[in-house]
Backbone as a chain_set.jsonl record, in Angstrom:
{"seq": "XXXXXXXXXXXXXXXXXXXXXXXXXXXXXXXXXXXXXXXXXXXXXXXXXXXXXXXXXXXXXXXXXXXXXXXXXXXXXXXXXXXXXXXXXXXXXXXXXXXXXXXXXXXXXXXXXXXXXXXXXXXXXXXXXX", "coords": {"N": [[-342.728, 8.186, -71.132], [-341.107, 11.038, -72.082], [-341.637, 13.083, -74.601], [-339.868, 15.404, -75.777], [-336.985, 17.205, -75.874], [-334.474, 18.935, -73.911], [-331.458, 19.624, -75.792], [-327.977, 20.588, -74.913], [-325.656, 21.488, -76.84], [-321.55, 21.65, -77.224], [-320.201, 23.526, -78.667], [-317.439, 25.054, -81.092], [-315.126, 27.598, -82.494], [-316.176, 27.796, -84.962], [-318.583, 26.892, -85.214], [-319.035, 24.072, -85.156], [-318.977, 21.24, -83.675], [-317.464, 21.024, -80.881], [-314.28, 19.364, -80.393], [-313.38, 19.015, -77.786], [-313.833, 18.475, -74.3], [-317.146, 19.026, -72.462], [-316.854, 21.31, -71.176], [-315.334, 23.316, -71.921], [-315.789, 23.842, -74.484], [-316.176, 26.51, -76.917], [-318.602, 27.74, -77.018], [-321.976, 27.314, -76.221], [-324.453, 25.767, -77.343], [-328.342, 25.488, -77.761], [-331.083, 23.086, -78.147], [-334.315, 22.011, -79.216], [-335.37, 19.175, -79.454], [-337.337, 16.29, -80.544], [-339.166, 13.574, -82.298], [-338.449, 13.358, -85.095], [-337.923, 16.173, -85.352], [-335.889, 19.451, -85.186], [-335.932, 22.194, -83.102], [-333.597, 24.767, -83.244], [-332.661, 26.965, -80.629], [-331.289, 28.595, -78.413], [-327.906, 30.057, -78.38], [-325.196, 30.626, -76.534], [-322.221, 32.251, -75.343], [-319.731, 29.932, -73.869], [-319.467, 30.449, -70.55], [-317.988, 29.0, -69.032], [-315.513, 28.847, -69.817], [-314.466, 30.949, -68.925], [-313.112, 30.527, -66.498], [-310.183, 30.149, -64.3], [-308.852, 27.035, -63.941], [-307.816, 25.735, -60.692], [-307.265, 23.171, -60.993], [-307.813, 20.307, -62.347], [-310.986, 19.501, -62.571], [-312.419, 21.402, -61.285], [-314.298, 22.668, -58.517], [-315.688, 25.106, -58.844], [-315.554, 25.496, -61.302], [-316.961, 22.855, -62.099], [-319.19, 23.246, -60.957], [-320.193, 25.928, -62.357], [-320.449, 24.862, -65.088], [-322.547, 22.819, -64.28], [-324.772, 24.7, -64.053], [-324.956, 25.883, -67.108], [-325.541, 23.87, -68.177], [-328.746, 23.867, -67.26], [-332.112, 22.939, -68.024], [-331.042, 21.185, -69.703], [-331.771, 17.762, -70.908], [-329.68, 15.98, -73.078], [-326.661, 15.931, -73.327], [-324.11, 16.958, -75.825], [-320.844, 16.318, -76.96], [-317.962, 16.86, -78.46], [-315.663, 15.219, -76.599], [-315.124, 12.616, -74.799], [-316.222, 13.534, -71.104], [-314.954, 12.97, -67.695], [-316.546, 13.581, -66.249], [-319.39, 12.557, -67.285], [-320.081, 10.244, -66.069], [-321.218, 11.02, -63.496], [-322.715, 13.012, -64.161], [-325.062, 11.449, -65.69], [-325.426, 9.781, -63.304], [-325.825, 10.793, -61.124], [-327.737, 13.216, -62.184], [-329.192, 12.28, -64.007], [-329.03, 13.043, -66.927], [-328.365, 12.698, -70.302], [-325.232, 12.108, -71.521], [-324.04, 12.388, -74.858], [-321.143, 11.736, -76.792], [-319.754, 12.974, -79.91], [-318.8, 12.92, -83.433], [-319.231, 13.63, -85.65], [-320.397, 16.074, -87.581], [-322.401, 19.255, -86.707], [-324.746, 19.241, -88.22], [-325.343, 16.982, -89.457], [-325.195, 15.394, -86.162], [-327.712, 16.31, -85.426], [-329.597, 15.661, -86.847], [-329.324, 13.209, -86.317], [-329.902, 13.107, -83.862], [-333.044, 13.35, -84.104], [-333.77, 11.893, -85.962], [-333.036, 8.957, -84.422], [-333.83, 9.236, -81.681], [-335.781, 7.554, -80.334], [-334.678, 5.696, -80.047], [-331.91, 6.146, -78.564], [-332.85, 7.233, -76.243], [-334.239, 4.638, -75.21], [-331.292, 3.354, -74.968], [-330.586, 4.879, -73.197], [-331.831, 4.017, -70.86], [-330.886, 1.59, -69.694], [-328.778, 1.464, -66.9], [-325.91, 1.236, -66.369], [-325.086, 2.014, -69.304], [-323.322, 4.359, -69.528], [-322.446, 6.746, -71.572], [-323.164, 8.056, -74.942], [-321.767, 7.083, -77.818], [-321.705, 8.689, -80.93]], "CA": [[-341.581, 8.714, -71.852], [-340.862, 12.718, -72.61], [-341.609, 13.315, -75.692], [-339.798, 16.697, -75.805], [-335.684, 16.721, -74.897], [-333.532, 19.902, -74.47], [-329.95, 19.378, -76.063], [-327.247, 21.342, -74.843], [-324.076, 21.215, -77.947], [-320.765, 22.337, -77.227], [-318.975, 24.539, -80.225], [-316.108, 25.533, -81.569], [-315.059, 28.802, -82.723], [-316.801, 27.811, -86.188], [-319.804, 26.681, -85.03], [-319.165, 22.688, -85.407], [-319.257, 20.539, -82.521], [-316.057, 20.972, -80.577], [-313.368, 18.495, -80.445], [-313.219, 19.123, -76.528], [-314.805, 18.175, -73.572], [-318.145, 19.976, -72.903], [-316.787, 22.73, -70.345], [-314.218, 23.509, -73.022], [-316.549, 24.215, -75.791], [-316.397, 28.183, -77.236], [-319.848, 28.342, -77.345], [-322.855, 26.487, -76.02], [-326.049, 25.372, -78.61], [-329.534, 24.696, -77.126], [-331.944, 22.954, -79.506], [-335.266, 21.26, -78.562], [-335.353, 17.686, -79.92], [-338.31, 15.173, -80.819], [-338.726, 12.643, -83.161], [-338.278, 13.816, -86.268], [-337.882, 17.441, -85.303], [-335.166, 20.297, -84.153], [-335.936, 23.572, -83.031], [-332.696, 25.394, -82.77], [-333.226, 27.916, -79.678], [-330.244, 30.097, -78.988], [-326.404, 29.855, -79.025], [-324.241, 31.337, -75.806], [-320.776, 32.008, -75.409], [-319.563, 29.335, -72.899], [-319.248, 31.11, -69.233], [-317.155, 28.111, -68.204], [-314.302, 29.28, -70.128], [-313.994, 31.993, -67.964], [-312.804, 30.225, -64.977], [-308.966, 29.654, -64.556], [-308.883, 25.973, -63.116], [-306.392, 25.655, -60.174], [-306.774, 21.96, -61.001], [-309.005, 19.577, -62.883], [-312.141, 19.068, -61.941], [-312.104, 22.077, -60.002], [-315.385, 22.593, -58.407], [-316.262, 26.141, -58.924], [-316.089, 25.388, -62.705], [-318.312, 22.332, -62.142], [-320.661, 24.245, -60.591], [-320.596, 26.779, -63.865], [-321.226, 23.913, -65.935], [-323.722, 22.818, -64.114], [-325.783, 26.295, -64.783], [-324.955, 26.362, -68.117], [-326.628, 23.111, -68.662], [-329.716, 24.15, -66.741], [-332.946, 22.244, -68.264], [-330.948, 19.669, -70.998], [-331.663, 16.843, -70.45], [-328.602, 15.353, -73.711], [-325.217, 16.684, -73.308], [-323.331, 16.2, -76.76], [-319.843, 16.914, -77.441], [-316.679, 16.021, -79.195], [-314.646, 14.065, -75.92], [-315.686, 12.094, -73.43], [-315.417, 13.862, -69.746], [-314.58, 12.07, -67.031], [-317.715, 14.094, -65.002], [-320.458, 12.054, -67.626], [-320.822, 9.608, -65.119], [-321.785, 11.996, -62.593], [-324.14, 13.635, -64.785], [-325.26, 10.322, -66.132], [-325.911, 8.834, -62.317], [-326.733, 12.484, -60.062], [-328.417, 14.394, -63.019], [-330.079, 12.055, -64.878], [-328.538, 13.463, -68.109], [-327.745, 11.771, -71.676], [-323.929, 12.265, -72.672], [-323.402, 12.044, -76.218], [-319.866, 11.506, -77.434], [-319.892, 12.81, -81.41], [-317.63, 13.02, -84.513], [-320.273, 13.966, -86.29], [-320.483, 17.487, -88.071], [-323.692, 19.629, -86.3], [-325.907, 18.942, -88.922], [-325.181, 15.282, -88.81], [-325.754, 15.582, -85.15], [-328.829, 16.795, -85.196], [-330.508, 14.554, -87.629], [-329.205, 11.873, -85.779], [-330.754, 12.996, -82.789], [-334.475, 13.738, -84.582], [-334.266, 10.462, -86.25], [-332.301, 8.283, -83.493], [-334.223, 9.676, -80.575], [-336.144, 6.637, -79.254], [-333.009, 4.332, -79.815], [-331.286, 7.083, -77.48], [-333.559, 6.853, -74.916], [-333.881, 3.052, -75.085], [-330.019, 3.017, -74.777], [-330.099, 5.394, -71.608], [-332.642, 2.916, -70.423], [-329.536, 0.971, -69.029], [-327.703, 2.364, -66.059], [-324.81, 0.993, -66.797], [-324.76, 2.973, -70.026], [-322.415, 6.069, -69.143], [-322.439, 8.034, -72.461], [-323.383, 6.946, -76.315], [-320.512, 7.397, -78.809], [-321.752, 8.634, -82.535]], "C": [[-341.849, 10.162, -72.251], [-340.805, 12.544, -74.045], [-340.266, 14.656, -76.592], [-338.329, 16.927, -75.296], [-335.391, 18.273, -75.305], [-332.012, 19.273, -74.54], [-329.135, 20.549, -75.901], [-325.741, 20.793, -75.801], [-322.854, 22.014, -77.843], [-319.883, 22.471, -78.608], [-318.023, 24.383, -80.15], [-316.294, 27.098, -82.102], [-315.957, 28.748, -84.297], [-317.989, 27.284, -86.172], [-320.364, 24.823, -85.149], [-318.839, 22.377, -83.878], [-318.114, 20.17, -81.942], [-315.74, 19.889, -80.009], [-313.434, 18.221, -78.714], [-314.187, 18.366, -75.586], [-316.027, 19.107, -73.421], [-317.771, 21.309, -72.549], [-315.957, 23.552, -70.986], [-314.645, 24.023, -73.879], [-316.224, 25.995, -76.014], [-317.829, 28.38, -76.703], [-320.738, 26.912, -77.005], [-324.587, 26.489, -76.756], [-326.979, 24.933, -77.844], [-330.618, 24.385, -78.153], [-332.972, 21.634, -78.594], [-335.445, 20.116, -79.658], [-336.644, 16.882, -79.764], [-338.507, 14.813, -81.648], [-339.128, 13.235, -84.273], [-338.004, 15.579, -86.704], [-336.792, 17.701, -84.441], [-335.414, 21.402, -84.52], [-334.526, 24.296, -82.02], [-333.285, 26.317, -81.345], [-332.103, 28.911, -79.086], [-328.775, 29.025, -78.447], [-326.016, 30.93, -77.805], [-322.347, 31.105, -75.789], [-320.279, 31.473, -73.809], [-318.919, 30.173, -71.543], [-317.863, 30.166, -68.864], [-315.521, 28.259, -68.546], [-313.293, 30.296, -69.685], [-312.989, 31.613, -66.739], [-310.898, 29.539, -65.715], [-309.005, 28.508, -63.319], [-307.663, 26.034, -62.288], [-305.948, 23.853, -60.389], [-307.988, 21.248, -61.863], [-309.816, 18.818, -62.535], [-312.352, 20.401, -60.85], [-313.821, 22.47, -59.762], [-316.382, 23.885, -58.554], [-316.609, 25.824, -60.367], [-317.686, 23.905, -62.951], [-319.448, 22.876, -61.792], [-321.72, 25.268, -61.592], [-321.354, 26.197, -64.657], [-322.469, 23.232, -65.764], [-325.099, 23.634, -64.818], [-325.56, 26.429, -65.898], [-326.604, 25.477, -68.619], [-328.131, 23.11, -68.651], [-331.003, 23.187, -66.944], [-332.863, 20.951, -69.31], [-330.989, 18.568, -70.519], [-330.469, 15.435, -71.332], [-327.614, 16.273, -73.576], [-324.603, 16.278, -74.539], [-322.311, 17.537, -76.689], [-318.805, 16.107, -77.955], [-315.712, 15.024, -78.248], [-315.645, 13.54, -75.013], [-315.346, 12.84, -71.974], [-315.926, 12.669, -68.91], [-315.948, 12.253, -65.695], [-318.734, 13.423, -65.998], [-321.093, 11.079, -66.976], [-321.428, 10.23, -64.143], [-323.255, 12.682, -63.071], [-325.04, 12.468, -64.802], [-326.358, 9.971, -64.765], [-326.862, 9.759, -61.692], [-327.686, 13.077, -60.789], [-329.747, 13.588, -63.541], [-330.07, 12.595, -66.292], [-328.124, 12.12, -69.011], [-326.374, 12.275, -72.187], [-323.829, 11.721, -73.854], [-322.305, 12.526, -76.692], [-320.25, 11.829, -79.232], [-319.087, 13.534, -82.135], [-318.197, 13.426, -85.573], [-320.374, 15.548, -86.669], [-321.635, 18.074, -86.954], [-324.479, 18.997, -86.576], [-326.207, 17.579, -89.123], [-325.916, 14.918, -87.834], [-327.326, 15.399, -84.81], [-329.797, 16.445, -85.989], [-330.8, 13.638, -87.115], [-330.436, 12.246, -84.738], [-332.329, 12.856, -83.074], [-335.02, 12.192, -85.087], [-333.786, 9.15, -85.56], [-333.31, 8.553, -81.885], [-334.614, 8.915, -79.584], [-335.362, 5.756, -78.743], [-332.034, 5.033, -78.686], [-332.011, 6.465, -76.363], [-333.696, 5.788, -74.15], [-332.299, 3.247, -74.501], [-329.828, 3.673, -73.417], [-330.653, 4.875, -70.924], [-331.649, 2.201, -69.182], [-328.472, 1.909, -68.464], [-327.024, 2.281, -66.169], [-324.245, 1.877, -68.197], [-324.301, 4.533, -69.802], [-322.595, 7.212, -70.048], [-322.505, 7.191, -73.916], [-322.503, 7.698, -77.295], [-321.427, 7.411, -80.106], [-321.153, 9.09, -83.496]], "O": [[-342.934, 10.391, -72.786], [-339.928, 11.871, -74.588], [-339.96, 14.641, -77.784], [-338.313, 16.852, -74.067], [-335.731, 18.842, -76.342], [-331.475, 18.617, -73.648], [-329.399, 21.534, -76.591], [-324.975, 19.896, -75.45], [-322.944, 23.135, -78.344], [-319.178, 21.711, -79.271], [-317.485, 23.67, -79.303], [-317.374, 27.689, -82.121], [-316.372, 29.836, -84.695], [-318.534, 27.189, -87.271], [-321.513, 24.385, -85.203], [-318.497, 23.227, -83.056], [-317.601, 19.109, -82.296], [-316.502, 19.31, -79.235], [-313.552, 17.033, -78.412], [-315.165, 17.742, -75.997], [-316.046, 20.04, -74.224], [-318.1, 22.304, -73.196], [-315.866, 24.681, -70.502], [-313.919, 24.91, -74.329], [-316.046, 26.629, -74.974], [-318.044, 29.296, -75.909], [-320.411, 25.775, -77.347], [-325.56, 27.209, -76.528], [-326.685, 23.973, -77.132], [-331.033, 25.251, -78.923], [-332.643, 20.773, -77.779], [-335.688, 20.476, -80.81], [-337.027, 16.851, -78.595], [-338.096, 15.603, -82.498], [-340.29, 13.638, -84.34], [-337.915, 16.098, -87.817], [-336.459, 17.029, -83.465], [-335.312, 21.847, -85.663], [-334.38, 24.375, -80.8], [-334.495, 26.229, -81.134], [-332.183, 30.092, -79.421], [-328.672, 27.817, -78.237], [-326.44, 32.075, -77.961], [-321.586, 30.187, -76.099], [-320.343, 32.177, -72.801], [-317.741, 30.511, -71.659], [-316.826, 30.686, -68.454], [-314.573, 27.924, -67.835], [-312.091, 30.497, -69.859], [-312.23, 32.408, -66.185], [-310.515, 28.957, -66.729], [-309.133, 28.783, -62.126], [-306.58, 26.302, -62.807], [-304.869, 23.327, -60.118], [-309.079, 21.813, -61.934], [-309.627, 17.647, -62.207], [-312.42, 20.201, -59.637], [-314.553, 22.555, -60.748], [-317.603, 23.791, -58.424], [-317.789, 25.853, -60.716], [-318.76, 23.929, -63.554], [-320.525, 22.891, -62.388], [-322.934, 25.439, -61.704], [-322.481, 26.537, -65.018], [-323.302, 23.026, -66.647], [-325.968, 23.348, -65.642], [-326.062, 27.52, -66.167], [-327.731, 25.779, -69.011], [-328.811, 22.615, -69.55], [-331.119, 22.456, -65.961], [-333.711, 20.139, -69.68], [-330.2, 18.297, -69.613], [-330.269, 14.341, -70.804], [-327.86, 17.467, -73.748], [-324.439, 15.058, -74.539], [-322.458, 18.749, -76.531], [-318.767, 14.878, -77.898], [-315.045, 14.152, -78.804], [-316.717, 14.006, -74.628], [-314.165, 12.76, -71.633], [-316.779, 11.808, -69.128], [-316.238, 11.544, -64.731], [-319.725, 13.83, -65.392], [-322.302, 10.87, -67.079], [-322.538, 9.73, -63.958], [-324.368, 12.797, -62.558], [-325.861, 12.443, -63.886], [-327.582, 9.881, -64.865], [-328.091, 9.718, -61.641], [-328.615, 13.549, -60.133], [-330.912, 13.985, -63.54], [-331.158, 12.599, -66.868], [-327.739, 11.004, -68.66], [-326.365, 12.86, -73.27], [-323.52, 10.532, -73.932], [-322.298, 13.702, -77.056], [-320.955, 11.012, -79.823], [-318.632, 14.61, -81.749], [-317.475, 13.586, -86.557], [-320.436, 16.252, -85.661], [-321.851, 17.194, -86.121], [-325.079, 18.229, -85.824], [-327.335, 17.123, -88.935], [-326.979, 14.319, -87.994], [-327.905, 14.561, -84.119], [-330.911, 16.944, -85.823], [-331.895, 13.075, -87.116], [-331.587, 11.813, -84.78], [-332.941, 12.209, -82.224], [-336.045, 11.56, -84.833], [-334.153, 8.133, -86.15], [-333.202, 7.65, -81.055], [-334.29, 9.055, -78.404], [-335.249, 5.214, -77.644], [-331.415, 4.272, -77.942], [-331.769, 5.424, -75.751], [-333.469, 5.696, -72.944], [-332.29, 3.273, -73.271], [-329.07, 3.186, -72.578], [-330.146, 5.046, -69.815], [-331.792, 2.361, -67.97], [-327.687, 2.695, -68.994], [-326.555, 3.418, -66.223], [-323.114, 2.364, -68.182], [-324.945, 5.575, -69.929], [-322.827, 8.358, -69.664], [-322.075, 6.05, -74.083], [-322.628, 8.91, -77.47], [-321.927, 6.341, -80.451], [-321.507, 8.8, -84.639]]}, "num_chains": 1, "name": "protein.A"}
């Protein structure tokens, strides 16, 4: 087991954990995660927002999103997308679904971490709602 996770968090314009799907986010949060610890690490302004979709799902923007994500291995954001299985199955990524303030968030994750992992354990598990 990795001791050591990067979390990629999609924003909002205020810095809470946007309502949206991830590619949607204002702003993308990277914070290194292990049990009982987060080291923030920096804060970009989402590239993916750039792209005008001719349709949804369009694949140039997946592609963006891809590269944003680069080394996370948890995805959290405020909706469920419909690409977390993809990540989930192809990537090997953790979607987290959360309603949860940041700081919430990010407790959870420090003190939740192994129960995460356990839970992605199961392929069948698509994405964990908190």
């Amino acid at each position: 087991m990795m001791n050591t996770f990067i979390v990629a968090i999609g924003l909002d314009k205020q810095g809470e954990i946007s309502c949206t799907h991830f590619g949607d986010s204002e702003e993308i949060l990277y914070a290194e995660v292990m049990k009982g610890s987060v080291r923030l690490l920096e804060k970009n302004v989402n590239p993916v927002m750039e792209f005008d979709e001719e349709k949804h799902g369009d694949q140039a923007k997946l592609n963006a999103a891809h590269d944003i994500l680069g080394n996370a291995t948890i995805i959290v954001a405020g909706k469920m997308s419909p690409n977390f299985r993809q990540m989930r199955k192809k990537k090997d990524r953790m979607p987290i679904v959360s309603a949860r303030t940041l700081d919430e968030t990010l407790d959870y994750l420090k003190a939740s971490l192994e129960e995460i992992i356990a839970y992605f354990d199961d392929p069948e598990n698509i994405y964990l709602k908190i």
